[in-house]
KOLDRENTI-937405 format. One record per residue: residue in three letters; z, y, x of N, C-alpha, C, O in turn. Coordinates in Angstrom, 1 decimal, always signed. Layout:
N
+------+--------+--------+--------+--------+--------+--------+--------+--------+--------+--------+--------+--------+
! type !    nzz !    nyy !    nxx !   cazz !   cayy !   caxx !    czz !    cyy !    cxx !    ozz !    oyy !    oxx !
+------+--------+--------+--------+--------+--------+--------+--------+--------+--------+--------+--------+--------+
!  ALA !      Z !      Y !      X !      Z !      Y !      X !      Z !      Y !      X !      Z !      Y !      X !
...
+------+--------+--------+--------+--------+--------+--------+--------+--------+--------+--------+--------+--------+
This chain:
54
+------+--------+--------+--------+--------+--------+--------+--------+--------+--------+--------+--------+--------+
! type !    nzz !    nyy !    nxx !   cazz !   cayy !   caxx !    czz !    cyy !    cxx !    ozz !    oyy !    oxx !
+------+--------+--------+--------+--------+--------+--------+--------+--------+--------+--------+--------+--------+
!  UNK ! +114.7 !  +97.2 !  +59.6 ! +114.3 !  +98.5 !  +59.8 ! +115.2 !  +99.2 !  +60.9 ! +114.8 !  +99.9 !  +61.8 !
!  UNK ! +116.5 !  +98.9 !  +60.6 ! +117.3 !  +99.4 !  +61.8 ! +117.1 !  +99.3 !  +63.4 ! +117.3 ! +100.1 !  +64.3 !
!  UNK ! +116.4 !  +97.8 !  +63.3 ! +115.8 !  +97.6 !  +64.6 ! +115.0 !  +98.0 !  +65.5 ! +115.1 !  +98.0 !  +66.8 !
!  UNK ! +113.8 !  +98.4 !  +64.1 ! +113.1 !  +99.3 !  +64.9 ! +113.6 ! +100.6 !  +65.3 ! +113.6 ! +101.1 !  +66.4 !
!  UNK ! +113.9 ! +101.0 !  +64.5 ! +114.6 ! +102.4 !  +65.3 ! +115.8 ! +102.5 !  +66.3 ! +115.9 ! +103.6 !  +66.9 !
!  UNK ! +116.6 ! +101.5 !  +66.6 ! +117.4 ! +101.1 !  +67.4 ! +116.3 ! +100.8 !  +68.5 ! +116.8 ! +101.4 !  +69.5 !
!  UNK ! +115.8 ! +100.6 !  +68.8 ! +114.3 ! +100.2 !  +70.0 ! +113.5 ! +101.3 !  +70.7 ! +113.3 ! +101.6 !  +71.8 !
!  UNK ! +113.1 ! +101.8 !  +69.3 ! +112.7 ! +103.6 !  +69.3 ! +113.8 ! +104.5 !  +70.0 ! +113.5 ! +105.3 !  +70.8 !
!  UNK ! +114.7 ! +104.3 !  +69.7 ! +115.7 ! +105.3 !  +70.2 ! +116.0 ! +105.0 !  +71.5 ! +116.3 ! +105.6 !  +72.5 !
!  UNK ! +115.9 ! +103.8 !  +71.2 ! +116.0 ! +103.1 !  +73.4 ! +115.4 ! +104.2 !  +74.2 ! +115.8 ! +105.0 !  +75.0 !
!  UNK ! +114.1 ! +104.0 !  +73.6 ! +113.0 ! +104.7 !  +74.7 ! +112.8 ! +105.8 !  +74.6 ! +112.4 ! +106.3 !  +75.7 !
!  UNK ! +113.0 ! +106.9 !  +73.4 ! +112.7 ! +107.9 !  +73.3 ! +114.4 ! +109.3 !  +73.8 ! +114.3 ! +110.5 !  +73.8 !
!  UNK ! +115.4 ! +108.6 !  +74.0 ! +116.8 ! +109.8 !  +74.4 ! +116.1 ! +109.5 !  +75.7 ! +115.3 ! +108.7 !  +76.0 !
!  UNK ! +116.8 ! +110.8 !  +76.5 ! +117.0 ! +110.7 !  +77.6 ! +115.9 ! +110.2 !  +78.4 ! +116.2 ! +109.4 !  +79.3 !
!  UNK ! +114.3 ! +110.5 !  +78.2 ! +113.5 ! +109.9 !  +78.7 ! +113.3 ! +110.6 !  +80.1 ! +113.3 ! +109.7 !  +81.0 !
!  UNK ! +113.2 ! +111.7 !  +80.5 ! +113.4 ! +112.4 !  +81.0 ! +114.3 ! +111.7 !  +82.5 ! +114.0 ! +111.5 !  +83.7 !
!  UNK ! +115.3 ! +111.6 !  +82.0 ! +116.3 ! +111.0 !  +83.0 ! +115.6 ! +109.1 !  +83.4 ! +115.7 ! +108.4 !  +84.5 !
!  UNK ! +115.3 ! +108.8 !  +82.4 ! +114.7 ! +107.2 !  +82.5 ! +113.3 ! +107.3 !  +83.5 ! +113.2 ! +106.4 !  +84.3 !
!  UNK ! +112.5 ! +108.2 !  +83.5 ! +111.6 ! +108.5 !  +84.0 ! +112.5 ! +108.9 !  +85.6 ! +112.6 ! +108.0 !  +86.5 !
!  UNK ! +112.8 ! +109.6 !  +85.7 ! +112.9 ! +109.8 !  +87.1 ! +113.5 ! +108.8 !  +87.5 ! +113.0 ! +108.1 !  +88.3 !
!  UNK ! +114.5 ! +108.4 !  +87.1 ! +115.4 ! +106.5 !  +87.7 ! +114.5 ! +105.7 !  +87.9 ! +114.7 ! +105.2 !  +89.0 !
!  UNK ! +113.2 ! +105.4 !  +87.1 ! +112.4 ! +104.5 !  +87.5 ! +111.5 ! +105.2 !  +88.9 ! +111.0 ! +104.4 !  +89.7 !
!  UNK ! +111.3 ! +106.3 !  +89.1 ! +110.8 ! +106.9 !  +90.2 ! +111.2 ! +106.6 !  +91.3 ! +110.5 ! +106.2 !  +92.3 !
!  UNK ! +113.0 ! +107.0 !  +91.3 ! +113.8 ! +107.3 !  +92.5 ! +113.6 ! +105.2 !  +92.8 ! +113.6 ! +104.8 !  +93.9 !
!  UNK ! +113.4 ! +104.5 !  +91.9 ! +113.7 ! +102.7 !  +92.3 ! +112.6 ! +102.7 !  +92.7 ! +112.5 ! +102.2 !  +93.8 !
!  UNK ! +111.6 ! +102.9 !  +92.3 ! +110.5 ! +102.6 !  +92.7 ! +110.3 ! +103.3 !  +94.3 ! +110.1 ! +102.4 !  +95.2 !
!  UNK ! +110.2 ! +104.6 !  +94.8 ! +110.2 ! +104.9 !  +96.0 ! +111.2 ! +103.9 !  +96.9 ! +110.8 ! +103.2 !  +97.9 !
!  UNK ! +112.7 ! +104.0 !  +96.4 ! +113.3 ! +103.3 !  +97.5 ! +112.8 ! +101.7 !  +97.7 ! +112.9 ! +101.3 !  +98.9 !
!  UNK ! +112.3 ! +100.8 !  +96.9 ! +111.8 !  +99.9 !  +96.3 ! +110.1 !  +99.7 !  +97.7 ! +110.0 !  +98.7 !  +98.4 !
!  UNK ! +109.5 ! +100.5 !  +97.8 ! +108.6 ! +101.1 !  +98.5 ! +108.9 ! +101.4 !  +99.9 ! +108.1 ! +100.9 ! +100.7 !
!  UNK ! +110.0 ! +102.2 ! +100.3 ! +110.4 ! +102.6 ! +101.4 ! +110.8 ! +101.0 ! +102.4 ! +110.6 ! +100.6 ! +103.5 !
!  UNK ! +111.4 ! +100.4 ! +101.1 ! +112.3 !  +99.2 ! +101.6 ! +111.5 !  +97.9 ! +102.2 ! +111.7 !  +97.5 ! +103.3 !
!  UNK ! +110.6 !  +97.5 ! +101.3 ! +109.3 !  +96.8 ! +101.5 ! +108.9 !  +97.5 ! +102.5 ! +109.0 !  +96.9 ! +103.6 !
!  UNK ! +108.4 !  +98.6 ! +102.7 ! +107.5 !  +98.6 ! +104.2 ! +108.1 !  +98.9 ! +105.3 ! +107.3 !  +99.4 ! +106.1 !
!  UNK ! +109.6 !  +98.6 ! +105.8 ! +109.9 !  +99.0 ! +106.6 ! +110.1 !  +97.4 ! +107.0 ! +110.1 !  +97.0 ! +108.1 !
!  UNK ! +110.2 !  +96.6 ! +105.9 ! +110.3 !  +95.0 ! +106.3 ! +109.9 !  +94.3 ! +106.8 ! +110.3 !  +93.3 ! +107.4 !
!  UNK ! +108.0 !  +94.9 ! +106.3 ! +106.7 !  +94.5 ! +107.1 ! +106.3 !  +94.6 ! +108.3 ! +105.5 !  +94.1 ! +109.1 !
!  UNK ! +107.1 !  +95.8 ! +108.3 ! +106.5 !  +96.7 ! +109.8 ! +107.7 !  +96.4 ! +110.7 ! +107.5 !  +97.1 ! +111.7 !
!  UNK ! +108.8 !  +95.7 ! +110.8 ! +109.7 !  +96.2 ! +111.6 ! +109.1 !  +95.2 ! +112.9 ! +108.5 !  +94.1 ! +112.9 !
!  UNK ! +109.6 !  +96.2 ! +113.9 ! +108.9 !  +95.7 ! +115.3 ! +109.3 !  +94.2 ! +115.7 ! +110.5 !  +93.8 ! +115.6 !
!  UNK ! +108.3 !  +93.5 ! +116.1 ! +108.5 !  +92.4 ! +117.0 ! +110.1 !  +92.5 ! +117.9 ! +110.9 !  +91.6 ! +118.0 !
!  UNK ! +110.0 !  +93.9 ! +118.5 ! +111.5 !  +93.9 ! +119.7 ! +112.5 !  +93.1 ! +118.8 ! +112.9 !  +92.1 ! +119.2 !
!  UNK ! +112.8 !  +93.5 ! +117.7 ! +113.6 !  +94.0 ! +116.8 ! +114.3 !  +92.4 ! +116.5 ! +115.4 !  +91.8 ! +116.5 !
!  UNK ! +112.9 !  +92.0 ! +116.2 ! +112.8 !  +90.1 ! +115.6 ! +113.3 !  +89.5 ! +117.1 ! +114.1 !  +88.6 ! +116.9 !
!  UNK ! +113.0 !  +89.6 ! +118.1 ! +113.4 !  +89.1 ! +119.4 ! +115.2 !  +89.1 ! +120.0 ! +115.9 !  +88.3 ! +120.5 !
!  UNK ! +115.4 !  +90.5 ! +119.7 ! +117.1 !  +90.5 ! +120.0 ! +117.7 !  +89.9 ! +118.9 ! +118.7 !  +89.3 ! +119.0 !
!  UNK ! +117.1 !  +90.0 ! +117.7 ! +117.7 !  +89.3 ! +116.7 ! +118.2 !  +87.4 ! +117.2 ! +119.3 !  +87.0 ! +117.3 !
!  UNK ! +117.5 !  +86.9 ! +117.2 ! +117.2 !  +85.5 ! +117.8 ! +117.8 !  +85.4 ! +118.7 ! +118.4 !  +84.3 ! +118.7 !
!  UNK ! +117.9 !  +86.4 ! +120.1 ! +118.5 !  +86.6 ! +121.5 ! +120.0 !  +86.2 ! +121.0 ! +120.6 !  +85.1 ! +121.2 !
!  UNK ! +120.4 !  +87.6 ! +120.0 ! +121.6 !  +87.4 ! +119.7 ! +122.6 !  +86.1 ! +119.1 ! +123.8 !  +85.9 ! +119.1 !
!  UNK ! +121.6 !  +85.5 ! +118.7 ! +122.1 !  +83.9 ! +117.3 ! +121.8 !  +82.9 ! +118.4 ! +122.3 !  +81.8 ! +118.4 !
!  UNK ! +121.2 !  +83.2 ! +119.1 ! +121.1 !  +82.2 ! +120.3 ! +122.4 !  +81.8 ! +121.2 ! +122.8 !  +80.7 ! +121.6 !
!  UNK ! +122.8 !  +83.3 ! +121.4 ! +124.0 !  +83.3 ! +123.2 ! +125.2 !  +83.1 ! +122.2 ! +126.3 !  +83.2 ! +122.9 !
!  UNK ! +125.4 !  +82.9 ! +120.7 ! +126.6 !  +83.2 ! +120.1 ! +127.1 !  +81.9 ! +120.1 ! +128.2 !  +81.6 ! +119.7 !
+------+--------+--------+--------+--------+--------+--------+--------+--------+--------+--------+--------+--------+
């Protein structure tokens, strides 16, 4: 029985704060992924340029 309420109590303090943490990870989480997808070709090119002439 302890258990269960030890589990319960996980989720139910501070939800409030658990709730936005999972927000703030998820946006950055979001931001990060699409900036990964989209980053320009130039970008992928000097990269290569550079590992190249080193």
């Amino acid at each position: 029985m302890a258990m269960k309420s030890t589990v319960k109590r996980f989720f139910v303090e501070n939800w409030r704060a658990k709730l936005m943490s999972l927000i703030v990870a998820s946006a950055v989480w979001y931001v990060i992924k699409k900036n990964i997808t989209t980053m320009p070709d130039i970008w992928r090119q000097e990269d290569r340029h550079e590992r190249v002439n080193k």
